[in-house]
PyMOL Python script that loads the backbone (N, CA, C, O; Angstrom):
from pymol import cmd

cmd.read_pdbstr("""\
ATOM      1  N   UNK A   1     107.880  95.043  65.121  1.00  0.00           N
ATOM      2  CA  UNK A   1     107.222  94.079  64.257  1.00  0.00           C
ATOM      3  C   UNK A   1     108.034  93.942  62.970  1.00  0.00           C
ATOM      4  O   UNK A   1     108.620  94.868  62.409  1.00  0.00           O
ATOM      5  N   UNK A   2     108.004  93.047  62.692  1.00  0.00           N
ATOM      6  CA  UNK A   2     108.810  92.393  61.485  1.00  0.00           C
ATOM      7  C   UNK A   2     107.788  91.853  60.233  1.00  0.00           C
ATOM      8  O   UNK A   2     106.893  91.007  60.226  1.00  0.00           O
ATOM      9  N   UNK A   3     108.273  92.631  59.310  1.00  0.00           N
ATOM     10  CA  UNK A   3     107.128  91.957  58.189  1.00  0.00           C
ATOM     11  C   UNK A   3     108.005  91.185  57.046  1.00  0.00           C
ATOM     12  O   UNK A   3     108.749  91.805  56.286  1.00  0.00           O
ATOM     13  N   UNK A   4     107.856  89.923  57.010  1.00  0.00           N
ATOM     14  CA  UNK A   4     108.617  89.096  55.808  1.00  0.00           C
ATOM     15  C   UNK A   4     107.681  88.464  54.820  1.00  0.00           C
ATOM     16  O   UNK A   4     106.554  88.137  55.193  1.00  0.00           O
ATOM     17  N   UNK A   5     108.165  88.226  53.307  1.00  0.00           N
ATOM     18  CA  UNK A   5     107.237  87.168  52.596  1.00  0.00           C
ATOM     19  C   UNK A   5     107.820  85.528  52.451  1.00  0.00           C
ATOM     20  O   UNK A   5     108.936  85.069  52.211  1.00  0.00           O
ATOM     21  N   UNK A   6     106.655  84.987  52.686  1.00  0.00           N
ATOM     22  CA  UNK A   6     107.350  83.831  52.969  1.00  0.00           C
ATOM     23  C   UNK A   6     106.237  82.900  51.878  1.00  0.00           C
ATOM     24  O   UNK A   6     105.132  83.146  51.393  1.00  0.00           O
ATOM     25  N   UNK A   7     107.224  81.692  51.806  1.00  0.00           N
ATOM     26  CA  UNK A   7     105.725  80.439  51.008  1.00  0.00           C
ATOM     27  C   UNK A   7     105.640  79.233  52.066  1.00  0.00           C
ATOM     28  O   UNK A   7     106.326  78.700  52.939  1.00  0.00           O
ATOM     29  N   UNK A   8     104.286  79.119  51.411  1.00  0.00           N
ATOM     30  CA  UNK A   8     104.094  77.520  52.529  1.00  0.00           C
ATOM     31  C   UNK A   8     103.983  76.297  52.299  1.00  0.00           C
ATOM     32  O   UNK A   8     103.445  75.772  51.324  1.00  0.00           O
ATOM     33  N   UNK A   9     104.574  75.718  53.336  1.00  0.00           N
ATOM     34  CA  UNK A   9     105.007  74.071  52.682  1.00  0.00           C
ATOM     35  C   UNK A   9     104.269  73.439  53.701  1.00  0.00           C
ATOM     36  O   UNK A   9     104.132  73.664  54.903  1.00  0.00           O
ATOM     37  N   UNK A  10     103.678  72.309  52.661  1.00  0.00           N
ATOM     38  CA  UNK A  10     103.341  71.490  53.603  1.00  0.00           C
ATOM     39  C   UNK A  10     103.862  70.303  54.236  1.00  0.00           C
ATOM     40  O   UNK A  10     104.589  69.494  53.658  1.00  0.00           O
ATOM     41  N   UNK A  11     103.326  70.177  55.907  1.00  0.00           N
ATOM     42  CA  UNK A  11     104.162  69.403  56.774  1.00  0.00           C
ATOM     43  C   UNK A  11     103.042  68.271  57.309  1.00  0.00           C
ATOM     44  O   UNK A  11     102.198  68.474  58.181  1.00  0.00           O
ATOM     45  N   UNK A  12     103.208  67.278  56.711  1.00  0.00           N
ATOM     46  CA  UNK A  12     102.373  65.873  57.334  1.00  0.00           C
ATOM     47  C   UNK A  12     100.936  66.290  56.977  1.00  0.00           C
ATOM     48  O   UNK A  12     100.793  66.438  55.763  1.00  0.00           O
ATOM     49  N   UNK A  13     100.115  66.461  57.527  1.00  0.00           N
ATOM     50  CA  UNK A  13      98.219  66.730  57.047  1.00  0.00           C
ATOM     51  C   UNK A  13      98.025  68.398  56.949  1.00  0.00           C
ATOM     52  O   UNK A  13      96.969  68.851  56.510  1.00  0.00           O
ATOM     53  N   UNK A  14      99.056  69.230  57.364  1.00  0.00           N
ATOM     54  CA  UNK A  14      99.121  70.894  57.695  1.00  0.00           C
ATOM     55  C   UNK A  14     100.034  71.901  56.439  1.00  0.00           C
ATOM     56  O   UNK A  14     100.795  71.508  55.555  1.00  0.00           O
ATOM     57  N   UNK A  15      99.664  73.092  56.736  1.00  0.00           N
ATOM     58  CA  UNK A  15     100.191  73.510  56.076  1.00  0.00           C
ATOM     59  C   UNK A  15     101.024  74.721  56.745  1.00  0.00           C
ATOM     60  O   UNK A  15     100.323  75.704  56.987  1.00  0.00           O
ATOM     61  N   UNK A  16     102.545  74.847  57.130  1.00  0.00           N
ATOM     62  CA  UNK A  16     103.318  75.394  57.463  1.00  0.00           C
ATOM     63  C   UNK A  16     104.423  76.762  57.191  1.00  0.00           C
ATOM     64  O   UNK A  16     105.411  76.292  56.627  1.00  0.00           O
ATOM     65  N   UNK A  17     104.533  77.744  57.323  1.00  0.00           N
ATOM     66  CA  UNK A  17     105.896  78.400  56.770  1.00  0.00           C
ATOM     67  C   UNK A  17     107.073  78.646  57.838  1.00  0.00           C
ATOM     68  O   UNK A  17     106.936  78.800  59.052  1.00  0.00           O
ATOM     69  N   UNK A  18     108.032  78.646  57.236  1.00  0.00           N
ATOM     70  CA  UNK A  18     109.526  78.371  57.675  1.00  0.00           C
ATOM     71  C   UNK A  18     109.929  79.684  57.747  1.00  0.00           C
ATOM     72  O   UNK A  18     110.035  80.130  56.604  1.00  0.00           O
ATOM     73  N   UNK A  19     110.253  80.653  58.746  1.00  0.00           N
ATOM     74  CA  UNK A  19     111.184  81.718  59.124  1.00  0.00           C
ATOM     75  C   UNK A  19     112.437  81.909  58.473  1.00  0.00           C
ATOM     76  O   UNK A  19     113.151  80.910  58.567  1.00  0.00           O
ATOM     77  N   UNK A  20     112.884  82.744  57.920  1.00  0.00           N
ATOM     78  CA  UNK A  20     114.009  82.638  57.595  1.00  0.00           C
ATOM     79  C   UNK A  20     115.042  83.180  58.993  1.00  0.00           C
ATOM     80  O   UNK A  20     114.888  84.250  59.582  1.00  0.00           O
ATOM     81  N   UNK A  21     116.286  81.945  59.368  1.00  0.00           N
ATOM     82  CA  UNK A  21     117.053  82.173  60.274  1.00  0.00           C
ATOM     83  C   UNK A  21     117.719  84.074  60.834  1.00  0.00           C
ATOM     84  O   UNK A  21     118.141  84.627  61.850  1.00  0.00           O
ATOM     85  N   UNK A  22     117.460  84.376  59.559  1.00  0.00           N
ATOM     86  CA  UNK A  22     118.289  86.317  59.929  1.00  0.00           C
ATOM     87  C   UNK A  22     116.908  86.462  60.428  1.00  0.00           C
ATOM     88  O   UNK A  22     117.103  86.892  61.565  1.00  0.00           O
ATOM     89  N   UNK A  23     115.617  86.364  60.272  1.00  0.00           N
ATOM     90  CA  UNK A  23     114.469  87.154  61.359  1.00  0.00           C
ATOM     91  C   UNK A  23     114.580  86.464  62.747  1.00  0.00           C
ATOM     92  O   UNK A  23     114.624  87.032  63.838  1.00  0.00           O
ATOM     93  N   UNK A  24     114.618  85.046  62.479  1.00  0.00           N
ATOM     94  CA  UNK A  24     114.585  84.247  63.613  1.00  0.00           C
ATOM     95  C   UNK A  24     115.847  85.114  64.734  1.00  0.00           C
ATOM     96  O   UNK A  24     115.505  85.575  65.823  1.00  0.00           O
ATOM     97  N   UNK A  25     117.304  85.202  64.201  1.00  0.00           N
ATOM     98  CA  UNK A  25     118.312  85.815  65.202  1.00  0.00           C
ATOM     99  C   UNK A  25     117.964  87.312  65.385  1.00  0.00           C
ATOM    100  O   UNK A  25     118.190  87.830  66.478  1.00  0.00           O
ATOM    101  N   UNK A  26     117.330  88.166  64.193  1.00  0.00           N
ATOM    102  CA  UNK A  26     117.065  89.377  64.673  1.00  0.00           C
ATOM    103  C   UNK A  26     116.003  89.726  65.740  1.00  0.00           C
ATOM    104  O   UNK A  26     115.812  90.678  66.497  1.00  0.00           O
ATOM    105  N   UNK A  27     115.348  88.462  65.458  1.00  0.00           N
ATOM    106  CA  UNK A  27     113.756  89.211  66.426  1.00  0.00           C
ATOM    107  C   UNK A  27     114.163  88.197  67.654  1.00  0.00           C
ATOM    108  O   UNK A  27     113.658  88.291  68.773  1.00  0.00           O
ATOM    109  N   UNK A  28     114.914  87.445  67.377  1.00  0.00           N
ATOM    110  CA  UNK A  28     115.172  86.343  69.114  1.00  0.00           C
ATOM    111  C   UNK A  28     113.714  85.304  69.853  1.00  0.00           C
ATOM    112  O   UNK A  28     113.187  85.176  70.958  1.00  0.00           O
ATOM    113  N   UNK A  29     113.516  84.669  68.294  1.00  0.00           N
ATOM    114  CA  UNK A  29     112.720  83.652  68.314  1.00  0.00           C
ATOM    115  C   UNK A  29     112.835  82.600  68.793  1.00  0.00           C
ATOM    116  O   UNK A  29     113.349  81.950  67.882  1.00  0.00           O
ATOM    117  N   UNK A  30     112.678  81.781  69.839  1.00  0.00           N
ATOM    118  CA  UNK A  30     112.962  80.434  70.145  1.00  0.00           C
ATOM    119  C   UNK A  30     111.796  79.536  69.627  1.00  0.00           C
ATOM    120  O   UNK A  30     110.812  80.061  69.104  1.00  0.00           O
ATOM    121  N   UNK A  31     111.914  78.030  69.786  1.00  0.00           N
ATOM    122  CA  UNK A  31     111.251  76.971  69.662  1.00  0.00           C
ATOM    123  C   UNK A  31     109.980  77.168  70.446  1.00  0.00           C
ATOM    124  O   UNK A  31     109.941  77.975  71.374  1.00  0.00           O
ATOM    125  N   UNK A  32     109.126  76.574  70.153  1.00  0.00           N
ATOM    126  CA  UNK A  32     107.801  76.697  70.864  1.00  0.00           C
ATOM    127  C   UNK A  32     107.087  78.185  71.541  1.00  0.00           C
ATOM    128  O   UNK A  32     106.088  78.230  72.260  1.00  0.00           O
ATOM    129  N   UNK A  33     107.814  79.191  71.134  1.00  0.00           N
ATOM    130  CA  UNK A  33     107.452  80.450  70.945  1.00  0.00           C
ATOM    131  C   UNK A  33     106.075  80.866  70.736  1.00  0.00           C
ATOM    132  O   UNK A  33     106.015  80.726  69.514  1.00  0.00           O
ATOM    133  N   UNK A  34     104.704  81.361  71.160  1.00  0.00           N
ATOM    134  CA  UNK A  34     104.035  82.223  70.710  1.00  0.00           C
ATOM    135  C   UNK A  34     104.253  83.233  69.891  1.00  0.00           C
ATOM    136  O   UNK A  34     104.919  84.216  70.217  1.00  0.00           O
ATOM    137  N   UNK A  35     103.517  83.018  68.356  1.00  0.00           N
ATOM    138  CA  UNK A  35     103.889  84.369  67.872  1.00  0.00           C
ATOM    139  C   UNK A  35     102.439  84.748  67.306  1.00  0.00           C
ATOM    140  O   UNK A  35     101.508  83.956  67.164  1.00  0.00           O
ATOM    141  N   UNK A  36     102.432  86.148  67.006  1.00  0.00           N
ATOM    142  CA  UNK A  36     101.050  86.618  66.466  1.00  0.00           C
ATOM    143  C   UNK A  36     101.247  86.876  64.920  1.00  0.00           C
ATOM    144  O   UNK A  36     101.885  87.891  64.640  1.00  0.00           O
ATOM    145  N   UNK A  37     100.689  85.931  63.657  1.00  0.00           N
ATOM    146  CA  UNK A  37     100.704  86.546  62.659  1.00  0.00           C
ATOM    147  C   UNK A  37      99.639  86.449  61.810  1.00  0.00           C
ATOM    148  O   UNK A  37      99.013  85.423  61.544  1.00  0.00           O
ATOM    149  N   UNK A  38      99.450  87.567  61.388  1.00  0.00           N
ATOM    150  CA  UNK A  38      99.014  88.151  60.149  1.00  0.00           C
ATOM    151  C   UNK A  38      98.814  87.470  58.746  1.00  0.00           C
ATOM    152  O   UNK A  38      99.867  87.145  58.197  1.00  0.00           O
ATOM    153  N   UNK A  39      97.911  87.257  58.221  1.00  0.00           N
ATOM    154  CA  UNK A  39      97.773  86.745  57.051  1.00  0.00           C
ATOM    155  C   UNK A  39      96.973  87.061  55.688  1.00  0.00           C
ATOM    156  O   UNK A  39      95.757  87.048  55.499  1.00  0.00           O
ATOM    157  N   UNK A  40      98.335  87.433  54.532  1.00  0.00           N
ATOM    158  CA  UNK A  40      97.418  88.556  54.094  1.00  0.00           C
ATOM    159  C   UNK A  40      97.775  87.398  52.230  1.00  0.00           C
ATOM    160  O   UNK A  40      98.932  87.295  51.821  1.00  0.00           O
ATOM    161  N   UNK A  41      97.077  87.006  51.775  1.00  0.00           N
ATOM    162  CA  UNK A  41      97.151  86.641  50.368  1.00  0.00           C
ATOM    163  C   UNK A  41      97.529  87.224  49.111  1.00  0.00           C
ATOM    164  O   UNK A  41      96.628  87.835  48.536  1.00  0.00           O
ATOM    165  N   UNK A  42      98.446  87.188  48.652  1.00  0.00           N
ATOM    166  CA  UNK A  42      98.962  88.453  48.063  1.00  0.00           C
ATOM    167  C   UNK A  42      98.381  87.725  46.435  1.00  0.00           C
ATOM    168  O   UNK A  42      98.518  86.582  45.999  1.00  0.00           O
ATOM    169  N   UNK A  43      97.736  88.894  45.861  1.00  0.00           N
ATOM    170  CA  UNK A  43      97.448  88.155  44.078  1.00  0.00           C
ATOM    171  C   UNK A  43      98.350  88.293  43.208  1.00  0.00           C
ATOM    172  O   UNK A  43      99.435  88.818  42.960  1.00  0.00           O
ATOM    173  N   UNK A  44      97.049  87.254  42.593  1.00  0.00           N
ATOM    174  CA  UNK A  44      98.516  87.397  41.350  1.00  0.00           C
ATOM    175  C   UNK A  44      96.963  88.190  40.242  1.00  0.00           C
ATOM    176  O   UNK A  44      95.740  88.177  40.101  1.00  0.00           O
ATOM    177  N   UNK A  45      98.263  88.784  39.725  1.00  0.00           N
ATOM    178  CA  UNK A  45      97.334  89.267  38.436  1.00  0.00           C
ATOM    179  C   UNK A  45      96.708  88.654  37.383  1.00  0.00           C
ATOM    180  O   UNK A  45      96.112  89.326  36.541  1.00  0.00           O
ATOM    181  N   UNK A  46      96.784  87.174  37.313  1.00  0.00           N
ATOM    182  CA  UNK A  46      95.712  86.769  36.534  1.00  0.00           C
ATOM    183  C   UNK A  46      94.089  86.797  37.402  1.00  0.00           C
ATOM    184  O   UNK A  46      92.951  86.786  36.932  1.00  0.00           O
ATOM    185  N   UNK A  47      94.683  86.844  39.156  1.00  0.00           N
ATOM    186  CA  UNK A  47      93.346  86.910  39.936  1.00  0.00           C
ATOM    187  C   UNK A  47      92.444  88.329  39.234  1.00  0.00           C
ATOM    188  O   UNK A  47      91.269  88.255  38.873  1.00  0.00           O
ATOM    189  N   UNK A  48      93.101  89.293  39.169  1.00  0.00           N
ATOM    190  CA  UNK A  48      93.145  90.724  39.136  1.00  0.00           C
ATOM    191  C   UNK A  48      91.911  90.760  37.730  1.00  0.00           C
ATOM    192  O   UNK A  48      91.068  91.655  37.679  1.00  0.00           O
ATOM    193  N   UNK A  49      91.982  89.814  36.825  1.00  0.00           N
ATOM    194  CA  UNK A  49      91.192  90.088  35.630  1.00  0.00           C
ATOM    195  C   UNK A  49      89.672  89.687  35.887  1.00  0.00           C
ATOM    196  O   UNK A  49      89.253  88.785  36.613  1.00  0.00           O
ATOM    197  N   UNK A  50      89.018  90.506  35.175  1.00  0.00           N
ATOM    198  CA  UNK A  50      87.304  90.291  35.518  1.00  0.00           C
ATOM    199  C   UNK A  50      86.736  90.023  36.896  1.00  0.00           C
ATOM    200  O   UNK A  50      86.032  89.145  37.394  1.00  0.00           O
ATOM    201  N   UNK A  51      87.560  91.567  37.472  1.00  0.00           N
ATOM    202  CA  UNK A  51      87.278  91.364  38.762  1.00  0.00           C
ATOM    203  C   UNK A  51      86.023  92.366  39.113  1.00  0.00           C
ATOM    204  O   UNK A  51      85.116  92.282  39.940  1.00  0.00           O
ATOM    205  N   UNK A  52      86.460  93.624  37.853  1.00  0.00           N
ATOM    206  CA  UNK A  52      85.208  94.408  37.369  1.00  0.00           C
ATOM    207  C   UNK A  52      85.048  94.986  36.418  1.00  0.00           C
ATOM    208  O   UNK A  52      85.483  96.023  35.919  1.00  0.00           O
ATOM    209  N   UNK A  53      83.997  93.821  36.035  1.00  0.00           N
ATOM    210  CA  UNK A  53      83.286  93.980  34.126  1.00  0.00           C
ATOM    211  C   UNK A  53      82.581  95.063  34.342  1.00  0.00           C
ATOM    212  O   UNK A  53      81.739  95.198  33.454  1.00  0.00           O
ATOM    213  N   UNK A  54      82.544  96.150  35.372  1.00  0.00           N
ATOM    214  CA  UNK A  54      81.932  97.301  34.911  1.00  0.00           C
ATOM    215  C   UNK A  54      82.784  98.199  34.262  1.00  0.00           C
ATOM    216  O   UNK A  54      82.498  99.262  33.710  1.00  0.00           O
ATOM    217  N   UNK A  55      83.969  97.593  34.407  1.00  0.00           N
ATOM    218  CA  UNK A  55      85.247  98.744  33.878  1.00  0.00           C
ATOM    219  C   UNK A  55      85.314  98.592  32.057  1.00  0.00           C
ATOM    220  O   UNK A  55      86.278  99.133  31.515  1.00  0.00           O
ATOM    221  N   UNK A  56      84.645  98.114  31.477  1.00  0.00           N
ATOM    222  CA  UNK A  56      85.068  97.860  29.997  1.00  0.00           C
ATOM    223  C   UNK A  56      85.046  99.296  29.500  1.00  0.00           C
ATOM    224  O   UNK A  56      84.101 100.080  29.590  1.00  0.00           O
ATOM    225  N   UNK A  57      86.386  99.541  28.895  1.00  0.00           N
ATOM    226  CA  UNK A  57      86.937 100.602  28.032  1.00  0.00           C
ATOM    227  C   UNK A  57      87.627 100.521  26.908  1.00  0.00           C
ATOM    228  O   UNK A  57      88.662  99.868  26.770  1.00  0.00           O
ATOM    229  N   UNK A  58      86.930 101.362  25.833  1.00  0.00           N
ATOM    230  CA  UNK A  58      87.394 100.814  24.909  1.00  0.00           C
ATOM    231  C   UNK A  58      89.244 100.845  24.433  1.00  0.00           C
ATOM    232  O   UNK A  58      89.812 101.868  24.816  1.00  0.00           O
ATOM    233  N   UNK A  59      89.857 100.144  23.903  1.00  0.00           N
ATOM    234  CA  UNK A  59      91.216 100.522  24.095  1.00  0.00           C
ATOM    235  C   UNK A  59      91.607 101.575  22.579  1.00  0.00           C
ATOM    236  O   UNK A  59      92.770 101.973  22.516  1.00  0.00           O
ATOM    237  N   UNK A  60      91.010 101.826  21.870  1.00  0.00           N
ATOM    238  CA  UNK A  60      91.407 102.453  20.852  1.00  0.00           C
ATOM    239  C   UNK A  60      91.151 103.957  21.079  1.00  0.00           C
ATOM    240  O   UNK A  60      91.402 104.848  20.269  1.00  0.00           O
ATOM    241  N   UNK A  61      90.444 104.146  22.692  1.00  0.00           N
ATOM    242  CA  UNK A  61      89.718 105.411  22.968  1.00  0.00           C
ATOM    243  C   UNK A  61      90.989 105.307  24.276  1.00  0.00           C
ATOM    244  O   UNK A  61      91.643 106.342  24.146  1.00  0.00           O
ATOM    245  N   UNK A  62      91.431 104.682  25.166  1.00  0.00           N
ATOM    246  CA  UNK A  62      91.947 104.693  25.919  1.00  0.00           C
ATOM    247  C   UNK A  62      93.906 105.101  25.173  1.00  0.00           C
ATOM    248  O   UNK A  62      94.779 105.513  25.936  1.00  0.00           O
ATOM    249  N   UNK A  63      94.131 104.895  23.887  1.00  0.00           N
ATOM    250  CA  UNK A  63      95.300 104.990  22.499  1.00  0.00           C
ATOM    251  C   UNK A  63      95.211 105.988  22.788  1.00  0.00           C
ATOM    252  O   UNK A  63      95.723 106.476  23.796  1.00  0.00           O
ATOM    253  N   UNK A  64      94.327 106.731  21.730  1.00  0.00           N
ATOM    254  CA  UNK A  64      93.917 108.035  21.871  1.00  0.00           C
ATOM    255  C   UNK A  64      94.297 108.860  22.890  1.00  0.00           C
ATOM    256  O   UNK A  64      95.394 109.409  22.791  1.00  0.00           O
ATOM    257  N   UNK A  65      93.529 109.086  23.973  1.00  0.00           N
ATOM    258  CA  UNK A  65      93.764 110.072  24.684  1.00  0.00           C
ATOM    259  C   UNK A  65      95.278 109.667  25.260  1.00  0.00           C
ATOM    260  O   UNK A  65      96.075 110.593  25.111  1.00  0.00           O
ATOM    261  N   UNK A  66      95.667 108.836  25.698  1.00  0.00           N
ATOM    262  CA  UNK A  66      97.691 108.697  25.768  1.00  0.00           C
ATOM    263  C   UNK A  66      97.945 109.553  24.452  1.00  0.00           C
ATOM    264  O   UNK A  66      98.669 110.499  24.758  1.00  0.00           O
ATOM    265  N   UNK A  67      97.726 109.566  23.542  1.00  0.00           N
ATOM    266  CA  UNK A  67      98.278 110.141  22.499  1.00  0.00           C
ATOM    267  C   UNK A  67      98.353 111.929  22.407  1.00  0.00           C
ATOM    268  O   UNK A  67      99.232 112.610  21.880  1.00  0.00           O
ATOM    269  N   UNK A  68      97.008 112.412  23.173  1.00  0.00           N
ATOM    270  CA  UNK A  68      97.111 113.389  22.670  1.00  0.00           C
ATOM    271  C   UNK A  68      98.035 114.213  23.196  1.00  0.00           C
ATOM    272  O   UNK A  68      98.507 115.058  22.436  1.00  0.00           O
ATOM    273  N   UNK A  69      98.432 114.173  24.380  1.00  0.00           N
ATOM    274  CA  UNK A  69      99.839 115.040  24.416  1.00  0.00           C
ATOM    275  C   UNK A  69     101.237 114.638  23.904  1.00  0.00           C
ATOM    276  O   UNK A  69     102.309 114.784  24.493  1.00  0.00           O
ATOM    277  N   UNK A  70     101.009 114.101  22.684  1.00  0.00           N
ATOM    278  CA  UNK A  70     102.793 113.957  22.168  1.00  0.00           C
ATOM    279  C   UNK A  70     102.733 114.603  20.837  1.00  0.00           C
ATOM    280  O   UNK A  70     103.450 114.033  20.015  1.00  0.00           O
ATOM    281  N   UNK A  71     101.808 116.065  20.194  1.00  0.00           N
ATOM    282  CA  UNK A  71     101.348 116.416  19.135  1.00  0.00           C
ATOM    283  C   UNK A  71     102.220 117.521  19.765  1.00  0.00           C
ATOM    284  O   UNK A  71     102.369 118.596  19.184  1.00  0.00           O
TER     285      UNK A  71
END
""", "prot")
cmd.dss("prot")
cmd.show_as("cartoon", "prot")
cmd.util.cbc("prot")
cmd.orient("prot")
C-alpha cells in the first residue's frame, strides 16, 4: 500500500485527484484500474481552535509553570 498527499481538482460537475506519475510507475497503475482509497481530511489549524472551550487556561499560569525550571 502506498500512502501519498494529494489535492483535488475539479473535473466537469466532479471532484477528482491526479496520481503523481512515480506512484503510478511504482505501484503499476493502468487506466481504468480499480483502486481502493482511503479518505482522510487533513486540518488545518485554524479548524483546530474552539474545538474545546472546556480547555480554557489561563496563559499567565500556563508562563509560569514553563518558567519554573529555568531558576
Amino acid at each position: 500500500m502506498t500512502q501519498i498527499h494529494c489535492r483535488t481538482v475539479k473535473i466537469g460537475g466532479s471532484i477528482g485527484i491526479i496520481l503523481p506519475k512515480e506512484i503510478v510507475r511504482k505501484d503499476d497503475i493502468k487506466p481504468n484500474q480499480e483502486l481502493s482509497v482511503e479518505i482522510k481530511k487533513q486540518l488545518k489549524v485554524r479548524d483546530v481552535f474552539g474545538m474545546f472551550p472546556e480547555w480554557k487556561a489561563d496563559t499567565q499560569k500556563l508562563k509560569n509553570e514553563a518558567r519554573k525550571g529555568w531558576d
